[in-house]
PDB file of N, CA, C and O in Angstrom:
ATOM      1  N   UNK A   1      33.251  -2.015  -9.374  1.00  0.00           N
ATOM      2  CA  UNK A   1      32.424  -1.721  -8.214  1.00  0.00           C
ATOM      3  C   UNK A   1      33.289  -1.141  -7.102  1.00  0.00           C
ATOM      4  O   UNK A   1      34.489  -0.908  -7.245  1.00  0.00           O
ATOM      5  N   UNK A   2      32.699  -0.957  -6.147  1.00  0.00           N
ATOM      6  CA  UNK A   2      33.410  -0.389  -4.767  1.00  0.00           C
ATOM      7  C   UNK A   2      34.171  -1.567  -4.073  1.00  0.00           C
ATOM      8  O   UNK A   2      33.949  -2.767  -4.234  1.00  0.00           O
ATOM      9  N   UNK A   3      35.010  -1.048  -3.358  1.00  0.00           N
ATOM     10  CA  UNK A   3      35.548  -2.031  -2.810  1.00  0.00           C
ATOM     11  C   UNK A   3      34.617  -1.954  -1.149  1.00  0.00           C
ATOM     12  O   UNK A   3      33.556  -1.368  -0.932  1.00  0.00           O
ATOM     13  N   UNK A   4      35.598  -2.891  -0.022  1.00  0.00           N
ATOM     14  CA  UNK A   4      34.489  -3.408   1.420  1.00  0.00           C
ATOM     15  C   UNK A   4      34.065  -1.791   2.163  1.00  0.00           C
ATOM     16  O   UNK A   4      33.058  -1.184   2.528  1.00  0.00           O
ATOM     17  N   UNK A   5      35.666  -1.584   2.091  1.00  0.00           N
ATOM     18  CA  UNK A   5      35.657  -0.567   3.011  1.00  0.00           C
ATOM     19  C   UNK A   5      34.815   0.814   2.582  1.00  0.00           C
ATOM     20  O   UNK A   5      34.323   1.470   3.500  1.00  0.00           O
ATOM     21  N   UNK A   6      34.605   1.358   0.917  1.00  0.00           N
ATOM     22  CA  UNK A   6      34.390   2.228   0.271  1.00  0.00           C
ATOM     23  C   UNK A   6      32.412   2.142   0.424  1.00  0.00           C
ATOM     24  O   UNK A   6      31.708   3.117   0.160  1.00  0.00           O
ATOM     25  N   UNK A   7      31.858   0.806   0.884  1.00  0.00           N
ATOM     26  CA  UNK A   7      30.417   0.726   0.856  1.00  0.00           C
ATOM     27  C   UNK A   7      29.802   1.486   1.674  1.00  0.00           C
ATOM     28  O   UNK A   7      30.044   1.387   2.877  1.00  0.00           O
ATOM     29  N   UNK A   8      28.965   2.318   1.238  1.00  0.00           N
ATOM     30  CA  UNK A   8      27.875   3.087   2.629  1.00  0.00           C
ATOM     31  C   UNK A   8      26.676   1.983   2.395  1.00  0.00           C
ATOM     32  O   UNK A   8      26.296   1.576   3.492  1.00  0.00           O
ATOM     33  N   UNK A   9      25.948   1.359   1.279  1.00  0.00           N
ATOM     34  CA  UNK A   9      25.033   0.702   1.728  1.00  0.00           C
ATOM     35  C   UNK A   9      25.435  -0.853   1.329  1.00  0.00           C
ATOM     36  O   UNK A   9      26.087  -1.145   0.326  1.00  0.00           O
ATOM     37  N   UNK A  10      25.057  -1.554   2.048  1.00  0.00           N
ATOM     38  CA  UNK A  10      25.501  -3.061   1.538  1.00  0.00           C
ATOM     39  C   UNK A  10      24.102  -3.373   1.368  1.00  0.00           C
ATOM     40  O   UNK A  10      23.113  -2.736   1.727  1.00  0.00           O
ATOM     41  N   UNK A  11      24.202  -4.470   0.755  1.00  0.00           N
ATOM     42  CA  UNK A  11      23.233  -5.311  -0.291  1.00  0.00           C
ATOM     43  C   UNK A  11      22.175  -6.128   0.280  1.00  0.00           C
ATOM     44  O   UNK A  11      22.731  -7.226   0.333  1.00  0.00           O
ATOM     45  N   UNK A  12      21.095  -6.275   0.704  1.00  0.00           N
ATOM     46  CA  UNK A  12      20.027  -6.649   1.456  1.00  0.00           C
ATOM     47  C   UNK A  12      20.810  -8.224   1.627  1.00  0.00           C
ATOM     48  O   UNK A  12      21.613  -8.831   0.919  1.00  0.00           O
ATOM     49  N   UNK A  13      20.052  -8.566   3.100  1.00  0.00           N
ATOM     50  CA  UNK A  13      20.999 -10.552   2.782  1.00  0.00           C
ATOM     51  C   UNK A  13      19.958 -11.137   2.131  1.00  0.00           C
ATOM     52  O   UNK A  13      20.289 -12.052   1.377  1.00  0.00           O
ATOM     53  N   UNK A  14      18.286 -10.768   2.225  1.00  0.00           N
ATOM     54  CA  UNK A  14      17.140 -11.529   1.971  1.00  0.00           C
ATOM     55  C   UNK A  14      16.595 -10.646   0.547  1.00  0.00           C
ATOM     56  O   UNK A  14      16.080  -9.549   0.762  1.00  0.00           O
ATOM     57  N   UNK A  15      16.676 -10.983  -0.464  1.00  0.00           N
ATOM     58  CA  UNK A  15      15.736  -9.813  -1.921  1.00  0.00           C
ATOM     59  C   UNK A  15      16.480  -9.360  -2.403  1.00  0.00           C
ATOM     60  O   UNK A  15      17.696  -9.551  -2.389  1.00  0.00           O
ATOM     61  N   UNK A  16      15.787  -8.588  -2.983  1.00  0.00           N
ATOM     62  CA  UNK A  16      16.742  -7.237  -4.291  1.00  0.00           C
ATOM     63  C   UNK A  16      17.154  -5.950  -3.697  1.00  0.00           C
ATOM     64  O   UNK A  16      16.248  -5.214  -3.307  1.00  0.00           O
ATOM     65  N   UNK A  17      18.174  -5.625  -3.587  1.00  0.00           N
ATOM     66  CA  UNK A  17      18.518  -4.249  -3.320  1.00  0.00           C
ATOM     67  C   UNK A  17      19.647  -3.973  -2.009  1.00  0.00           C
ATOM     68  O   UNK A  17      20.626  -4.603  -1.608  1.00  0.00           O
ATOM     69  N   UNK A  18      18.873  -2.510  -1.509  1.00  0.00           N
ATOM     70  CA  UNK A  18      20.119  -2.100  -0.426  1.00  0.00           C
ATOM     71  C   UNK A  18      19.509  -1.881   1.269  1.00  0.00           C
ATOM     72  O   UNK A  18      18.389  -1.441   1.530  1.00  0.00           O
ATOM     73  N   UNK A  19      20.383  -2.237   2.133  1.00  0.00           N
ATOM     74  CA  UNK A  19      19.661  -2.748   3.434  1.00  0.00           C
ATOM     75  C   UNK A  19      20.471  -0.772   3.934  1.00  0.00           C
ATOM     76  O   UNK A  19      20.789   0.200   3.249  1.00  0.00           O
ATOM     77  N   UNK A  20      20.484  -1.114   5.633  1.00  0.00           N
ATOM     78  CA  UNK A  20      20.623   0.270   6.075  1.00  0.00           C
ATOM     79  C   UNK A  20      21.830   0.606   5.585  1.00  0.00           C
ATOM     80  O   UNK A  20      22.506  -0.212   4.961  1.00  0.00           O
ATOM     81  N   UNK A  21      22.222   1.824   5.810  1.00  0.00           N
ATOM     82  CA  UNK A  21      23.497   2.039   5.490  1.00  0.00           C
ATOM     83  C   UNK A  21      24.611   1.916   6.669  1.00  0.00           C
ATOM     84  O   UNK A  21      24.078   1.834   7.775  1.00  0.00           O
ATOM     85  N   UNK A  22      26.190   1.880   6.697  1.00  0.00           N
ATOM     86  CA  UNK A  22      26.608   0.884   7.578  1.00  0.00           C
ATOM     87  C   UNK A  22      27.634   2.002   8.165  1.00  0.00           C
ATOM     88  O   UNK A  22      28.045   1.792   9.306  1.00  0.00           O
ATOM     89  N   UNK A  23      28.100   3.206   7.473  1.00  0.00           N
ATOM     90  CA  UNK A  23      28.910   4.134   7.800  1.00  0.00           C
ATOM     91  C   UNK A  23      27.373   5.614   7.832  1.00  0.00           C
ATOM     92  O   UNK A  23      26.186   5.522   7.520  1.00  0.00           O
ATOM     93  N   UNK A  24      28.224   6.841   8.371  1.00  0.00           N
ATOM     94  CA  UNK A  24      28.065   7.845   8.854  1.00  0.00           C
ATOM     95  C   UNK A  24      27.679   8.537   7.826  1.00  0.00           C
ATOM     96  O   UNK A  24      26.666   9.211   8.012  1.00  0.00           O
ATOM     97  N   UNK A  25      28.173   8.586   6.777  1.00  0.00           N
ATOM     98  CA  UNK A  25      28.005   9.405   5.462  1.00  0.00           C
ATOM     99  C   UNK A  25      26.555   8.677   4.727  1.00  0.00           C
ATOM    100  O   UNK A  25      25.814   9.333   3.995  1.00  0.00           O
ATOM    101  N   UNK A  26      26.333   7.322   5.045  1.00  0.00           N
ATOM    102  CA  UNK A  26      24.881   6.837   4.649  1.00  0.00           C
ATOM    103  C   UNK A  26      23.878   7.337   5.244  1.00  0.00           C
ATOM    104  O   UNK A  26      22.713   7.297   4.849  1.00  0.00           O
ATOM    105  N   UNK A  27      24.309   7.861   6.283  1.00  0.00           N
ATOM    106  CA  UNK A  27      23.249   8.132   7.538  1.00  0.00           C
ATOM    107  C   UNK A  27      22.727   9.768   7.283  1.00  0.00           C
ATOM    108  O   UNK A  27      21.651  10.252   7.633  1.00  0.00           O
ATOM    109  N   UNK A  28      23.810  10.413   6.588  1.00  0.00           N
ATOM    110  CA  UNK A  28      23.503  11.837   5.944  1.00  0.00           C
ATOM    111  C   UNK A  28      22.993  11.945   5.017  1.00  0.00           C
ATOM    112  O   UNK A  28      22.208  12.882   4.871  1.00  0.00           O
ATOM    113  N   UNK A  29      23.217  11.076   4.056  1.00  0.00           N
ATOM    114  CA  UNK A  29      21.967  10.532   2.780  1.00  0.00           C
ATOM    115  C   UNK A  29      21.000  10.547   3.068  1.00  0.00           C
ATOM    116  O   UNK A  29      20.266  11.472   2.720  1.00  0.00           O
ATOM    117  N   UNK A  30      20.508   9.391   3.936  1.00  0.00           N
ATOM    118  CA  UNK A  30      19.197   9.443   4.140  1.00  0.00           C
ATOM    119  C   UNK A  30      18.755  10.430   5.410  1.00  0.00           C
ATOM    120  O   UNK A  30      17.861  10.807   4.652  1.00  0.00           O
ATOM    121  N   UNK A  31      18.669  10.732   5.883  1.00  0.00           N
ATOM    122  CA  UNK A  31      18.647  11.955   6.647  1.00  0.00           C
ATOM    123  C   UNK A  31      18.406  12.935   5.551  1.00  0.00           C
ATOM    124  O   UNK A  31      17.208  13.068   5.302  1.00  0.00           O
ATOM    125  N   UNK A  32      19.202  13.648   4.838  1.00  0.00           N
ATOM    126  CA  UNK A  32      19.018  14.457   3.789  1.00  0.00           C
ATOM    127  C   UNK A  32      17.794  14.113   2.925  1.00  0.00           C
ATOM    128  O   UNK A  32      16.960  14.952   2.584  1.00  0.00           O
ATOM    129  N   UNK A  33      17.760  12.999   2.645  1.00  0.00           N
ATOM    130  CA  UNK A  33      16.630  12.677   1.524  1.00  0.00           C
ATOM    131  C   UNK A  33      15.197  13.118   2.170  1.00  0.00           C
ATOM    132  O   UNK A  33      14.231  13.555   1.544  1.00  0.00           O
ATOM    133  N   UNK A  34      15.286  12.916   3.446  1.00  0.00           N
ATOM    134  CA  UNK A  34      13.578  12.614   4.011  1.00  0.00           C
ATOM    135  C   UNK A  34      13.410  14.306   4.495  1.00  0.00           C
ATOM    136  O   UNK A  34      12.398  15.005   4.446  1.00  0.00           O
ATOM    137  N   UNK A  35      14.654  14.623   4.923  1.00  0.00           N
ATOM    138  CA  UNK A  35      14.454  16.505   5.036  1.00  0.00           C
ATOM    139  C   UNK A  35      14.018  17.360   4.025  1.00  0.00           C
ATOM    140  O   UNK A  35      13.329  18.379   4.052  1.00  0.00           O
ATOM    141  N   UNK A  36      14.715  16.560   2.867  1.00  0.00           N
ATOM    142  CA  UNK A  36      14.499  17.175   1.550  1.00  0.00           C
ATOM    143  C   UNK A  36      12.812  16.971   0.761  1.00  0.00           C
ATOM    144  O   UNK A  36      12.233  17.798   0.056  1.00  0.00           O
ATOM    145  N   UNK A  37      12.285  15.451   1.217  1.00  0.00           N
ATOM    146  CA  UNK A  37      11.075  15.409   1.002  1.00  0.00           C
ATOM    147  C   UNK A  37      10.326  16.109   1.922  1.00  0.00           C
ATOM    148  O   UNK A  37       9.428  16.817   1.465  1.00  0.00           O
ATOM    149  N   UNK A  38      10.474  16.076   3.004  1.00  0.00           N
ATOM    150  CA  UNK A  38       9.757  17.260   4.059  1.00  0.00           C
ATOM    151  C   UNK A  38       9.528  18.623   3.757  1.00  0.00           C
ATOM    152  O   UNK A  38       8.473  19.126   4.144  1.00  0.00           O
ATOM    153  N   UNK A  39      10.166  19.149   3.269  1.00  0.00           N
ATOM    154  CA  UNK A  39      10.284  20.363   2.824  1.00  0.00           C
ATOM    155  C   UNK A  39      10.062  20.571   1.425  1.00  0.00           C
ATOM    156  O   UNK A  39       9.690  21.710   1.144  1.00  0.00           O
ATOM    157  N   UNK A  40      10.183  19.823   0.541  1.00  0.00           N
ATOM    158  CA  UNK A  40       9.389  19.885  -0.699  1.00  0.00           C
ATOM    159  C   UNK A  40       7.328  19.513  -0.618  1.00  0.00           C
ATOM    160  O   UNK A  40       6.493  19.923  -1.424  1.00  0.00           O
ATOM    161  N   UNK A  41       7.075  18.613   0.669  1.00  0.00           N
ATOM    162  CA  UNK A  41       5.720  18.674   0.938  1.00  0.00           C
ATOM    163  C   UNK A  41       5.666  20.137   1.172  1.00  0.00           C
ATOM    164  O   UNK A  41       4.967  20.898   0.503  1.00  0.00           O
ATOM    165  N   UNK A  42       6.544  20.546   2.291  1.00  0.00           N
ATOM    166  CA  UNK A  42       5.514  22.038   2.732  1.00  0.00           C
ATOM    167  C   UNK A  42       5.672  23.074   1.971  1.00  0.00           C
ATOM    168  O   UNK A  42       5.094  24.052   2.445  1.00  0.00           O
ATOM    169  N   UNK A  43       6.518  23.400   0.426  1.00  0.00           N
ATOM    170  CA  UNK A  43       6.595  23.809  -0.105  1.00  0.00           C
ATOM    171  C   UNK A  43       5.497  23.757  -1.387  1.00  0.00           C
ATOM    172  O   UNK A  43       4.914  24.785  -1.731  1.00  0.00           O
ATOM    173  N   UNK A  44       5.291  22.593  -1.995  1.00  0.00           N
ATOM    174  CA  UNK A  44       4.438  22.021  -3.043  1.00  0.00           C
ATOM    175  C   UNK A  44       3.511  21.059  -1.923  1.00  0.00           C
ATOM    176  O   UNK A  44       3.688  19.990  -1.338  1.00  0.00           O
ATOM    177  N   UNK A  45       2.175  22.339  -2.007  1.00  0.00           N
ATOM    178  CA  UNK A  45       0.892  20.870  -1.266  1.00  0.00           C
ATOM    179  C   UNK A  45       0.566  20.164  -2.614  1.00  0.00           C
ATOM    180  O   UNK A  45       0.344  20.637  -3.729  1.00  0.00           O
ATOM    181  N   UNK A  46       0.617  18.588  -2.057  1.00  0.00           N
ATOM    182  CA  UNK A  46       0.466  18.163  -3.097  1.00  0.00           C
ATOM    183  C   UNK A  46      -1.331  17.921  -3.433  1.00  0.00           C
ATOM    184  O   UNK A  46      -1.819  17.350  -4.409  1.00  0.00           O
ATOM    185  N   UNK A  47      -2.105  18.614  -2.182  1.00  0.00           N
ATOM    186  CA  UNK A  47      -3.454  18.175  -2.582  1.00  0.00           C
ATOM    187  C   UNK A  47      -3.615  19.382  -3.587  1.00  0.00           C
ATOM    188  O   UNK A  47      -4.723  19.342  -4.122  1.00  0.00           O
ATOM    189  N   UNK A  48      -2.649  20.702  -4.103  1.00  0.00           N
ATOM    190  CA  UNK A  48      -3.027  21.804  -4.934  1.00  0.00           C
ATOM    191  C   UNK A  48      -1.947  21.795  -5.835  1.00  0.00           C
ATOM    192  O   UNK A  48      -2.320  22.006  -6.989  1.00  0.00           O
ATOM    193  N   UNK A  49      -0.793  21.630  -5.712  1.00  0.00           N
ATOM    194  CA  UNK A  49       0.362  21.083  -6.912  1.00  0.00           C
ATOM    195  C   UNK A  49       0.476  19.744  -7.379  1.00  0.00           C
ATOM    196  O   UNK A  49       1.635  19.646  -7.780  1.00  0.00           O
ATOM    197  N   UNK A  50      -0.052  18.774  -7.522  1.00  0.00           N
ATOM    198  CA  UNK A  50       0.100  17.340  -7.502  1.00  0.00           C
ATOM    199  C   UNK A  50       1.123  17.121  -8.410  1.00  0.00           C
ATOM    200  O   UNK A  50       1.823  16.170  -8.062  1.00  0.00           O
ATOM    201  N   UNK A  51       1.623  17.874  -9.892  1.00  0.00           N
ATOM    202  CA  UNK A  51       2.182  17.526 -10.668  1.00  0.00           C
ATOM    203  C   UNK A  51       3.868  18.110  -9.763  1.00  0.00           C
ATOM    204  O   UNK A  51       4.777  17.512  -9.189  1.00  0.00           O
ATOM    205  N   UNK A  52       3.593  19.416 -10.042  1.00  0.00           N
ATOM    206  CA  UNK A  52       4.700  20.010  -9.206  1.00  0.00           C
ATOM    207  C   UNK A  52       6.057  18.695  -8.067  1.00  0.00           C
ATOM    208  O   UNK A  52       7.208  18.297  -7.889  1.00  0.00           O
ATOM    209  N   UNK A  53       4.149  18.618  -7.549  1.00  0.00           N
ATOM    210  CA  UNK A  53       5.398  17.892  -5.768  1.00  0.00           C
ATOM    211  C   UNK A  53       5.885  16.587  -6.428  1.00  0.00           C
ATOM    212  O   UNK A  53       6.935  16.066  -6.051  1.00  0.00           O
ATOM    213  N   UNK A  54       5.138  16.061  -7.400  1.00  0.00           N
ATOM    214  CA  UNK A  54       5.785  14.600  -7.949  1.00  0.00           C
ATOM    215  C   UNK A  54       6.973  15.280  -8.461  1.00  0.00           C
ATOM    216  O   UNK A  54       7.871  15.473  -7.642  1.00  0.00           O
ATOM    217  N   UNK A  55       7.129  15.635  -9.532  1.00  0.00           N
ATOM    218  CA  UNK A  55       8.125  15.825 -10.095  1.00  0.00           C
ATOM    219  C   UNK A  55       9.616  15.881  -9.453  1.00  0.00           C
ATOM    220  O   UNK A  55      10.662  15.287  -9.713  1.00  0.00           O
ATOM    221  N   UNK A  56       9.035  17.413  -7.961  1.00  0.00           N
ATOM    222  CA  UNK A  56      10.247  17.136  -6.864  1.00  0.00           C
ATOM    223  C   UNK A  56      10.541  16.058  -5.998  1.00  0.00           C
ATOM    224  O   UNK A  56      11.532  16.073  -5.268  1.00  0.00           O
ATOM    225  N   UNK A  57       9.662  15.039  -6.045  1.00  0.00           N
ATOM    226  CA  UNK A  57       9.613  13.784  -5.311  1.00  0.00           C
ATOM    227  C   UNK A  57      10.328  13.045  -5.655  1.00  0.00           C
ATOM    228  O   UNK A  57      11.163  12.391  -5.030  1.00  0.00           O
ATOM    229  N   UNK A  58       9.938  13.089  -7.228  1.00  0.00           N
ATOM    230  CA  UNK A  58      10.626  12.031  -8.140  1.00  0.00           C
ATOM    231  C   UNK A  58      12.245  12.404  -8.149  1.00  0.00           C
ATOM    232  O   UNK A  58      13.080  11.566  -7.808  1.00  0.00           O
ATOM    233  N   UNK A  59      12.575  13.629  -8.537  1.00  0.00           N
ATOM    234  CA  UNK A  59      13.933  13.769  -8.606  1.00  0.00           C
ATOM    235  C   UNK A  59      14.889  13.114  -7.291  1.00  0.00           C
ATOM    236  O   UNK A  59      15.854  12.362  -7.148  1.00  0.00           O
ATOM    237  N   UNK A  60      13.969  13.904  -6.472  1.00  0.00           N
ATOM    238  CA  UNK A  60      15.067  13.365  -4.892  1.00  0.00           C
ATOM    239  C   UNK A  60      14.927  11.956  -5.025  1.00  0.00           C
ATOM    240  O   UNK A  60      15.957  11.493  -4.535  1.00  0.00           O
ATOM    241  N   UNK A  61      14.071  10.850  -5.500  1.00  0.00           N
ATOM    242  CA  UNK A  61      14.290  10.040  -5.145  1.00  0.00           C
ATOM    243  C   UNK A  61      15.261   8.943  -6.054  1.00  0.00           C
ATOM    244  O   UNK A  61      15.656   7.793  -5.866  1.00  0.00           O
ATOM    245  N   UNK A  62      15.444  10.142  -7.338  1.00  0.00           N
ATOM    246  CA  UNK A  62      16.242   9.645  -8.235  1.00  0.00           C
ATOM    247  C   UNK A  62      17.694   9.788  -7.666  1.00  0.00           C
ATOM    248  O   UNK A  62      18.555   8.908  -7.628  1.00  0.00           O
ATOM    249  N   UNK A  63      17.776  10.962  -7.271  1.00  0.00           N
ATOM    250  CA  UNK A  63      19.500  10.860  -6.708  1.00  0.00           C
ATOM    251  C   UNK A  63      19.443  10.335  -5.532  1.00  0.00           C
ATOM    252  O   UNK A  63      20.509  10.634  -4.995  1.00  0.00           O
ATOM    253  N   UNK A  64      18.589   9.504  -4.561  1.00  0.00           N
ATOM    254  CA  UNK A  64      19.056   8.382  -3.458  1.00  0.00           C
ATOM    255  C   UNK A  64      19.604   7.601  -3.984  1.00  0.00           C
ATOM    256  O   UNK A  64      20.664   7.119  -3.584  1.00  0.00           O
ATOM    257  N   UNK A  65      18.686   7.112  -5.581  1.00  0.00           N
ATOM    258  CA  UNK A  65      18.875   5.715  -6.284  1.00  0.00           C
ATOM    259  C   UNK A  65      20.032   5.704  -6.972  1.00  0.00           C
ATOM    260  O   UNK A  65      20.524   4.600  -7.205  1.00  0.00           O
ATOM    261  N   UNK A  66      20.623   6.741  -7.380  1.00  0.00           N
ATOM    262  CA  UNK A  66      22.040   7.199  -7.885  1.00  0.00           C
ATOM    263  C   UNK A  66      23.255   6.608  -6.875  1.00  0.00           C
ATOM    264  O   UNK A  66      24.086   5.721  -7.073  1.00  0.00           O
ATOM    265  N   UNK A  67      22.925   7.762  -5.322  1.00  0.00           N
ATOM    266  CA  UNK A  67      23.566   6.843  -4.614  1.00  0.00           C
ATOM    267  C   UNK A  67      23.943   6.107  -4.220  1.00  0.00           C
ATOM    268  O   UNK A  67      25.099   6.049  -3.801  1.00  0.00           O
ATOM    269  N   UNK A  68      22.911   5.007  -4.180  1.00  0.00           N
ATOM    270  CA  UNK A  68      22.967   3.145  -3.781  1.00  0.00           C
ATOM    271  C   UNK A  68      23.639   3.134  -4.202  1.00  0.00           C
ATOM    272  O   UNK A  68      24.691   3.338  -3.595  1.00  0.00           O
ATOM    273  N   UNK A  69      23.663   2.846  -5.876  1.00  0.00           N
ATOM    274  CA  UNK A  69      24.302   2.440  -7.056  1.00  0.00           C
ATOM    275  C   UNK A  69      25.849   3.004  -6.983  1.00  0.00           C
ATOM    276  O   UNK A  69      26.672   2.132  -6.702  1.00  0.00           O
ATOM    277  N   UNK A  70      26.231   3.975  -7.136  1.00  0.00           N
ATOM    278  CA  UNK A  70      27.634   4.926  -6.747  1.00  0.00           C
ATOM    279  C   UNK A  70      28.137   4.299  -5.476  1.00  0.00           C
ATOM    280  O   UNK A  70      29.285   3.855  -5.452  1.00  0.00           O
ATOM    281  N   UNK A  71      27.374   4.232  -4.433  1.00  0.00           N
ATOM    282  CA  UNK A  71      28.360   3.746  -3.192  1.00  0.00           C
ATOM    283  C   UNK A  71      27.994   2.635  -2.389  1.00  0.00           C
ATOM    284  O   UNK A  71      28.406   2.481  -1.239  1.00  0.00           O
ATOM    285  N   UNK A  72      27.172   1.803  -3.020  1.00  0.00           N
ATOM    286  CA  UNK A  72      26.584   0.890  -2.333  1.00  0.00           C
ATOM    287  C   UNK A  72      26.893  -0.457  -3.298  1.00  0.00           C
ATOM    288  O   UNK A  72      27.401  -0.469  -4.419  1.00  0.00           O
ATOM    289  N   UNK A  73      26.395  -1.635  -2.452  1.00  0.00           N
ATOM    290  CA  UNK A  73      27.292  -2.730  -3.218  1.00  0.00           C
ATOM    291  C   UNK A  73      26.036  -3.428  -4.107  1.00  0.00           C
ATOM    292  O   UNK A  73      24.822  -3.393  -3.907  1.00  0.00           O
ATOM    293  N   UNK A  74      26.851  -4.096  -5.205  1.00  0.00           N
ATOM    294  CA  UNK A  74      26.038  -4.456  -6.277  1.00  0.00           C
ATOM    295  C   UNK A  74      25.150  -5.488  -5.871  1.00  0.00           C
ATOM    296  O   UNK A  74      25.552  -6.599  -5.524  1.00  0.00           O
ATOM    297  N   UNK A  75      23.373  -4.992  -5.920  1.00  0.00           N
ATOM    298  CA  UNK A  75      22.632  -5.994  -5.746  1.00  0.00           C
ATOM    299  C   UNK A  75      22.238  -6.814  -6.383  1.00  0.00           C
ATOM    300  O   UNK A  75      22.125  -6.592  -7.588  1.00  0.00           O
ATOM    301  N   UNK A  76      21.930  -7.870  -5.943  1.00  0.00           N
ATOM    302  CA  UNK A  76      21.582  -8.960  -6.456  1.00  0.00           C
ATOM    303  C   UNK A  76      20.391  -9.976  -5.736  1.00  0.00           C
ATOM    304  O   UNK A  76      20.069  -9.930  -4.549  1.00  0.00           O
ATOM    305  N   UNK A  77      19.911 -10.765  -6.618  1.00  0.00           N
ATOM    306  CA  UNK A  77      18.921 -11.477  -6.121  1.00  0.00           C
ATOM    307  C   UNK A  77      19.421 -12.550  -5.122  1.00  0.00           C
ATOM    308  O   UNK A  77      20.079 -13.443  -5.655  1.00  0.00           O
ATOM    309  N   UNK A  78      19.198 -12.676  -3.409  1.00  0.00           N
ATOM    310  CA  UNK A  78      19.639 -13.395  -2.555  1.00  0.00           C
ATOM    311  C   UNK A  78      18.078 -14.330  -1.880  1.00  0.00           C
ATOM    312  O   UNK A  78      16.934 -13.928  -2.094  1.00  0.00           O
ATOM    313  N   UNK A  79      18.310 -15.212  -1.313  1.00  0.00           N
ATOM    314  CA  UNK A  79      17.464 -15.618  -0.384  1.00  0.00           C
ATOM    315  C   UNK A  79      17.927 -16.651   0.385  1.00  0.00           C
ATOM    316  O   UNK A  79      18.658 -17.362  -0.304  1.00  0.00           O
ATOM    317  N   UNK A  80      17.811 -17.103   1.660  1.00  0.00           N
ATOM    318  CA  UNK A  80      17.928 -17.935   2.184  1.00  0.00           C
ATOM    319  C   UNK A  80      16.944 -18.602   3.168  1.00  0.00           C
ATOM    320  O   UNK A  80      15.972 -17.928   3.510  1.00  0.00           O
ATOM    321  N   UNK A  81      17.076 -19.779   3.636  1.00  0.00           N
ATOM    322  CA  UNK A  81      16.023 -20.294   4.011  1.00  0.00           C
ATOM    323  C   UNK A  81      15.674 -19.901   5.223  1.00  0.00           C
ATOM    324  O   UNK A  81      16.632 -19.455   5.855  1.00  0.00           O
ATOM    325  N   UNK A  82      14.185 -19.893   6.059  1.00  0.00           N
ATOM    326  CA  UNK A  82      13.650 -19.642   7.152  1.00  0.00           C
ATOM    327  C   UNK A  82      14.194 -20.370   8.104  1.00  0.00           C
ATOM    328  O   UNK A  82      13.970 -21.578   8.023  1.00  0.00           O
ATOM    329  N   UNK A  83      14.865 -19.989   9.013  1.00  0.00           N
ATOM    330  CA  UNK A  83      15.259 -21.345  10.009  1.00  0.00           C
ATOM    331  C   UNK A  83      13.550 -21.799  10.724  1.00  0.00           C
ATOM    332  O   UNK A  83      12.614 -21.000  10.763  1.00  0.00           O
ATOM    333  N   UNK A  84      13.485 -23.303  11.252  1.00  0.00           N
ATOM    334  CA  UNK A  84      12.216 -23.625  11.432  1.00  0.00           C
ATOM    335  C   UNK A  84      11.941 -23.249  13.188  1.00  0.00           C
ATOM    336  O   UNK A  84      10.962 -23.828  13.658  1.00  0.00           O
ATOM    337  N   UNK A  85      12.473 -22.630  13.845  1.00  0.00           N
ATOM    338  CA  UNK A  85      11.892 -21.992  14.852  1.00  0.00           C
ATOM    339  C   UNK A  85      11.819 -20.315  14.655  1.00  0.00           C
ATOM    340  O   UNK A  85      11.853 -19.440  15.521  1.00  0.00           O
ATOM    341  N   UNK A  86      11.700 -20.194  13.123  1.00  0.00           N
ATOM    342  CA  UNK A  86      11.274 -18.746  13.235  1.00  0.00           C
ATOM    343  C   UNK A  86      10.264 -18.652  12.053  1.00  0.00           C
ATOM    344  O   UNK A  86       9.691 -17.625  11.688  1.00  0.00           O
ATOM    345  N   UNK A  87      10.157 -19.743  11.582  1.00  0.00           N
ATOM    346  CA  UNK A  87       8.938 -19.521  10.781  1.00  0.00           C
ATOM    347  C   UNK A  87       7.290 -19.403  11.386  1.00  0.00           C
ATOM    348  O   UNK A  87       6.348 -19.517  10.601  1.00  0.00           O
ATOM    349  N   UNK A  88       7.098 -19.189  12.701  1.00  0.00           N
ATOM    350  CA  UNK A  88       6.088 -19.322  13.314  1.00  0.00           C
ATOM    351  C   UNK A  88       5.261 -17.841  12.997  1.00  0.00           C
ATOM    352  O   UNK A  88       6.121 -17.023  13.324  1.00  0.00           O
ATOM    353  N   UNK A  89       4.555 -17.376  12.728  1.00  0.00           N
ATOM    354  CA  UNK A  89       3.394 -16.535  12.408  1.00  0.00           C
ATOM    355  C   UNK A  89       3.602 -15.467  13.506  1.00  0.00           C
ATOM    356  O   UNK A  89       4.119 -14.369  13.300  1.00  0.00           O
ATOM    357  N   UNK A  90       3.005 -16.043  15.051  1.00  0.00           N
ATOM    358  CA  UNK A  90       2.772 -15.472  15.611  1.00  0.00           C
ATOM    359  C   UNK A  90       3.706 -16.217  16.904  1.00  0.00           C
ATOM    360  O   UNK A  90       4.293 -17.264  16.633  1.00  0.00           O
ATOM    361  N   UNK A  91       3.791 -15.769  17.985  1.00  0.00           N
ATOM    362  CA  UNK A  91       4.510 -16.620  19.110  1.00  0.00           C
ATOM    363  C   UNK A  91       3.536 -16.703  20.535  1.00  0.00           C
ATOM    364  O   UNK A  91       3.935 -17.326  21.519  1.00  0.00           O
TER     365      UNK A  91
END
């Protein structure tokens, strides 16, 4: 795996997966990803390409998930408990 310093996304503290990213180069990832879906909407409408825009949807969202995995730290299933002045619903 990566080592501390090498992580752009670290590992959610609560569930499965990857929380924000923590360096500058994560921040161009995703930035990139959502430009890249932006512009694949206005390229492929998906109410007249539906197959089309998935397909480009799907890919970009395959190489985010590449990324995690490549530079982000190995997830795993976490949870910890609610502290009891924040389990309140509403305040």
């Amino acid at each position: 795996m990566t080592s501390k310093k090498d992580v752009w996304f670290p590992a959610k503290k609560n569930g499965w997966g990857w929380g924000k990213p923590v360096v500058w180069q994560g921040w161009v990832v995703m930035v990139s990803y959502l430009l890249t879906i932006t512009l694949f909407s206005y390229v492929y409408d998906p109410k007249v390409e539906l197959f089309n825009w998935s397909v480009a949807i799907g890919m970009c969202t395959l190489v985010l998930i590449a990324m995690y995995i490549w530079k982000g730290e190995a997830p795993s299933w976490t949870w910890k408990a609610i502290e009891k002045d924040k389990r309140r619903w509403f305040k």
